[in-house]
TORKOL-4160 file (C-alpha; in steps of 0.2 Angstrom, whole numbers, padded with zeros to 4 digits, m for minus):
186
<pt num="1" X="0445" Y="0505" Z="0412"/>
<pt num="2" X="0458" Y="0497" Z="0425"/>
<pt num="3" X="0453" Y="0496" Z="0440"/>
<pt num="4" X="0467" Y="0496" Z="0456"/>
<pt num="5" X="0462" Y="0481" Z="0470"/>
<pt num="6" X="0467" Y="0492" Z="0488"/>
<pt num="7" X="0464" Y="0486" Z="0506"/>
<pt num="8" X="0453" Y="0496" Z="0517"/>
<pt num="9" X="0462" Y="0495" Z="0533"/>
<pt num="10" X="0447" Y="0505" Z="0545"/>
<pt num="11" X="0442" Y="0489" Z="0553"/>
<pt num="12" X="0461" Y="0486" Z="0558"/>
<pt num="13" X="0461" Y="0500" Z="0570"/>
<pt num="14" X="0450" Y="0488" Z="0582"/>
<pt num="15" X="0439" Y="0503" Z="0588"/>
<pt num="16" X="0427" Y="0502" Z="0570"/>
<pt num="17" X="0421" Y="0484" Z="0572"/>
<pt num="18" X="0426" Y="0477" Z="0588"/>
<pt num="19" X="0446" Y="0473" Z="0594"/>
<pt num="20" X="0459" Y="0466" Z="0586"/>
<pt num="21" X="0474" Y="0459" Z="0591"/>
<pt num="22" X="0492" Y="0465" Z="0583"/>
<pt num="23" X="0495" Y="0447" Z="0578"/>
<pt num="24" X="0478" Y="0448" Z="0569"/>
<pt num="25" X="0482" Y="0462" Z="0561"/>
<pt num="26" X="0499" Y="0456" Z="0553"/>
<pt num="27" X="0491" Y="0440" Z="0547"/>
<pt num="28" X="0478" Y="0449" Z="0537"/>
<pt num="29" X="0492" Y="0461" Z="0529"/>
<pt num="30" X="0503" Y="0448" Z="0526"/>
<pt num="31" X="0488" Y="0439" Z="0519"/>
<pt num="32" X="0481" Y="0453" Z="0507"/>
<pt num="33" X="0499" Y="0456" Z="0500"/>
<pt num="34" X="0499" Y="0435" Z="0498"/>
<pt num="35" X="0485" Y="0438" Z="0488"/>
<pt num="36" X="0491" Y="0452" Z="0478"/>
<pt num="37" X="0483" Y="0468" Z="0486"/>
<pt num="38" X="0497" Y="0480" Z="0484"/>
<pt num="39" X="0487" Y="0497" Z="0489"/>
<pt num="40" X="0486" Y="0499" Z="0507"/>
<pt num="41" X="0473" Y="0513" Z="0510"/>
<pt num="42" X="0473" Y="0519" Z="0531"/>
<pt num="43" X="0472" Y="0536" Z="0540"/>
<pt num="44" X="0481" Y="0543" Z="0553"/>
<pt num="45" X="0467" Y="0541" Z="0565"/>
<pt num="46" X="0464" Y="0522" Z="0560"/>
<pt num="47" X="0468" Y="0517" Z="0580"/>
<pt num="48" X="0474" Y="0532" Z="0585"/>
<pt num="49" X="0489" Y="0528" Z="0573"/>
<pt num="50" X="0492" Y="0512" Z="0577"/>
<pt num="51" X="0487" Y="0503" Z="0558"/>
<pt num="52" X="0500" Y="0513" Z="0551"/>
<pt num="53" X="0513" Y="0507" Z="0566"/>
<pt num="54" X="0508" Y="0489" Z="0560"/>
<pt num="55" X="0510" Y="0491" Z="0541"/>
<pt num="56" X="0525" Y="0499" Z="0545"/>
<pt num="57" X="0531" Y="0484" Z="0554"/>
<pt num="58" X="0526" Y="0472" Z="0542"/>
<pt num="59" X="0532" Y="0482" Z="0526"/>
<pt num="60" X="0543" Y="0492" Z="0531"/>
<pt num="61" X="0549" Y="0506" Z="0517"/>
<pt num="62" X="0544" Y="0493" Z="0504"/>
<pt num="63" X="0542" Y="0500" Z="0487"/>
<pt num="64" X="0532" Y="0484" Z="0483"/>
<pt num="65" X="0517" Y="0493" Z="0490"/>
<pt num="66" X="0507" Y="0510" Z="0491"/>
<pt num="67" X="0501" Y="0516" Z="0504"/>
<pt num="68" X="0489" Y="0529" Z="0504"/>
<pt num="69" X="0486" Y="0537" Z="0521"/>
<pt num="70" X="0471" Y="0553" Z="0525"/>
<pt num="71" X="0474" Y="0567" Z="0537"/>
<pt num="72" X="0461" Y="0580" Z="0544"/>
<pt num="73" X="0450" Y="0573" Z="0554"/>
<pt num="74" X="0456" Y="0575" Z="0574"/>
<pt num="75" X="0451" Y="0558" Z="0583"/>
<pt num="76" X="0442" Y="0542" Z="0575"/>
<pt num="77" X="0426" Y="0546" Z="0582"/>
<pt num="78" X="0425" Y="0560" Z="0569"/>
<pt num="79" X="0417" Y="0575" Z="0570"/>
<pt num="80" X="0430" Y="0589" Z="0573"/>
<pt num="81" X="0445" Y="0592" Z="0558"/>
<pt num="82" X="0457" Y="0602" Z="0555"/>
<pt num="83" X="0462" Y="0606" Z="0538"/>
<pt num="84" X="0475" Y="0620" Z="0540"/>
<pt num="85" X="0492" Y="0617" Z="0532"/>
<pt num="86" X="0500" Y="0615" Z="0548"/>
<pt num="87" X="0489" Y="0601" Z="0555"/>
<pt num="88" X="0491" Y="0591" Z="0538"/>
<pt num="89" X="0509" Y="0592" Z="0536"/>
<pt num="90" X="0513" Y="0589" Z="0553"/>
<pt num="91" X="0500" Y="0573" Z="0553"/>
<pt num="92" X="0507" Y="0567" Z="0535"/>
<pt num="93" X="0524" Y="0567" Z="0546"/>
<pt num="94" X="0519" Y="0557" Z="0558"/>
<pt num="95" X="0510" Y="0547" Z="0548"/>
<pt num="96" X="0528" Y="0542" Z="0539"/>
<pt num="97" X="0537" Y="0540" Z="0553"/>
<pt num="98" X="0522" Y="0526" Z="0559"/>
<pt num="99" X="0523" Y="0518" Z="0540"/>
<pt num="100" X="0544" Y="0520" Z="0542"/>
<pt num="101" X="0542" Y="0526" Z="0522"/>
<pt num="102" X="0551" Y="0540" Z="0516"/>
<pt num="103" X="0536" Y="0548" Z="0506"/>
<pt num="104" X="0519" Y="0543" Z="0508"/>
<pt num="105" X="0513" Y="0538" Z="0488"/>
<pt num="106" X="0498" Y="0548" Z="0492"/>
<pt num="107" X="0491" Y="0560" Z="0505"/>
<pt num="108" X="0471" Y="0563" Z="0503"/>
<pt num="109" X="0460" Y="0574" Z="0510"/>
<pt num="110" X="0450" Y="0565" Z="0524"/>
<pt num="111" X="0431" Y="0571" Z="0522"/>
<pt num="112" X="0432" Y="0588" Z="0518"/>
<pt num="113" X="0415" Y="0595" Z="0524"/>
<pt num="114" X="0404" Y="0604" Z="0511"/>
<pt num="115" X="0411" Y="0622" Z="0517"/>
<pt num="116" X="0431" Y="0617" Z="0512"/>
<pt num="117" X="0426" Y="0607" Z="0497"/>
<pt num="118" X="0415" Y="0621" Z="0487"/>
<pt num="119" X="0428" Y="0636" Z="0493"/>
<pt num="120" X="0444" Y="0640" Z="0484"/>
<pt num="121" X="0453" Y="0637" Z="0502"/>
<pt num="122" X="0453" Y="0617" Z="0495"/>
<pt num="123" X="0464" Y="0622" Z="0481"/>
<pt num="124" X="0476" Y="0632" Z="0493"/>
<pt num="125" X="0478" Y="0618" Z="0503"/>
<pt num="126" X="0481" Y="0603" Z="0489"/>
<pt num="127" X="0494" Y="0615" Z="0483"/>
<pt num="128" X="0503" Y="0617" Z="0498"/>
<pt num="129" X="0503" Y="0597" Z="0502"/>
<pt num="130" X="0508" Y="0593" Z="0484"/>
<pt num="131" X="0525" Y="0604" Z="0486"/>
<pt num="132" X="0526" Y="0601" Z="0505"/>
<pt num="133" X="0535" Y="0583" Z="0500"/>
<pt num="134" X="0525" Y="0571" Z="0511"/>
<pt num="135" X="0517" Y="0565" Z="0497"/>
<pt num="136" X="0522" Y="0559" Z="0478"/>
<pt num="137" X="0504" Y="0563" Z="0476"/>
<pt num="138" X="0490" Y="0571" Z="0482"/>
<pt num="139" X="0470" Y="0569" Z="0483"/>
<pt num="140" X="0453" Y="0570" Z="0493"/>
<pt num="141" X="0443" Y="0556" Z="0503"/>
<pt num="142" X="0425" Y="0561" Z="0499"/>
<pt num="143" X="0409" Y="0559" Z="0508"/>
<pt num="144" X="0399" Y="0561" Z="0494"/>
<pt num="145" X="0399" Y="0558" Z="0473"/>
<pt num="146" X="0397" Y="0577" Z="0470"/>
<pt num="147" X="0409" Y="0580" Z="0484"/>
<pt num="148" X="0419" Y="0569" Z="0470"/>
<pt num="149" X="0413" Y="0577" Z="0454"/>
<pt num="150" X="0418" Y="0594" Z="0462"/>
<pt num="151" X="0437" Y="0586" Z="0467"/>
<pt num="152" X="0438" Y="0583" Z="0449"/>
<pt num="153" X="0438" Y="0602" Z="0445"/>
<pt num="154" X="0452" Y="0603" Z="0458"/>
<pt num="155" X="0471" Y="0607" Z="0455"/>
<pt num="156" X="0483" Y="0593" Z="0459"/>
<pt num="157" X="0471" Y="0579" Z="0462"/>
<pt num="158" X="0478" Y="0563" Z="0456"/>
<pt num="159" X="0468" Y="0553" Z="0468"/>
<pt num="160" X="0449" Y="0554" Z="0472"/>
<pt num="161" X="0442" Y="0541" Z="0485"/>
<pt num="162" X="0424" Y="0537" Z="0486"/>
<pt num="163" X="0411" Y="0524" Z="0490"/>
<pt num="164" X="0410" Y="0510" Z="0478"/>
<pt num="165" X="0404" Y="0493" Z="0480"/>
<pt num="166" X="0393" Y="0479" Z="0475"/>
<pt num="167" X="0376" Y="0491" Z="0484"/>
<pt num="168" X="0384" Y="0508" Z="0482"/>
<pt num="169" X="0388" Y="0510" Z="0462"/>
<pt num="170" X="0382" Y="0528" Z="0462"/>
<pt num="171" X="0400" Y="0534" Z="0457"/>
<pt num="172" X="0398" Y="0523" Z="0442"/>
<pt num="173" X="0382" Y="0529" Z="0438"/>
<pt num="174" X="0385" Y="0547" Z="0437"/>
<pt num="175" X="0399" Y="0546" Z="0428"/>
<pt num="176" X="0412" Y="0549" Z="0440"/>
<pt num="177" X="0423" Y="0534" Z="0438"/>
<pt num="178" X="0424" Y="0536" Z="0420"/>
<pt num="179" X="0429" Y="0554" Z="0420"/>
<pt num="180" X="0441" Y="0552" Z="0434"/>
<pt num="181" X="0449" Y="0537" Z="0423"/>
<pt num="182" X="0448" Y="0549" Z="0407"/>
<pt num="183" X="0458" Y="0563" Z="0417"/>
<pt num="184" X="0470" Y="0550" Z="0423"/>
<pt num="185" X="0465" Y="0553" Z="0442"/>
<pt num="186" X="0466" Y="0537" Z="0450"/>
């Protein structure tokens, strides 16, 4: 199994863990891409936008990189989303125009609540976003590994996010990492 190193950029938005300044910001891009890190995971909301201005500004269209960006929810303070068609094209737009790429390399899916993810609606919408052309590929931010097993099942998927660190390995230990990488879902 091969495993993708990516950059969590949440913290960069400077409301998550305290402020940060733009100059800060850079520096640790610049940095992460110094040491190799080459997936740049943010969401439109990260700052009200404003982590995907910066990696914008420091990478410009750069193919060098992905960047995988997340649309649904409404502000960072979570809560409310909006998971119509509409909203998510629109925000994917946005989204590019703040990143200055021509095509985002994914488009996922930010938290789908248990409603969307057990409906058939789920697959509607991946459809739609997967021939919309915002996106190379598309996928689902999950809250939850069986929010993850179920996007498995799901049309379209080629990218599944979930927790996974050094005290969350549930992902490994039900299995979802392996059949995710059997089914050639990043």
């Amino acid at each position: 199994m091969t495993a993708t190193i990516g950059y969590g950029t949440w913290p960069l938005g400077g409301r998550a863990y305290g402020s940060v300044l733009d100059t800060e910001v850079r520096n640790a891009l610049q940095t992460a891409y110094d040491a190799g890190i080459r997936l740049f995971d943010v969401a439109n909301i990260y700052g009200d936008g404003r982590v995907e201005r910066l990696i914008g500004e420091v990478f410009g269209g750069s193919e060098t990189i992905q960047v995988l960006t997340k649309g649904g929810y409404l502000t960072e303070a979570g809560g409310e989303q909006d998971f119509s068609i509409d909203h998510l094209v629109r925000g994917a737009r946005q989204s590019l125009a703040r990143l200055q790429r021509p095509v985002l390399d994914g488009f996922l899916l930010h938290s789908p609540p248990d409603e969307l993810i057990n409906s058939t609606q789920i697959a509607d919408v991946l459809e739609q976003l997967a021939v919309s052309g915002v996106a190379r590929e598309v996928g689902v931010s999950v809250r939850s590994v069986e929010h993850g097993l179920r996007a498995l099942e799901l049309p379209h998927v080629a990218w599944i996010e979930v927790i996974l660190n050094l005290l969350d390995q549930r992902a490994i230990d039900v299995g979802l990492l392996a059949r995710a990488t059997q089914s050639g879902i990043k």
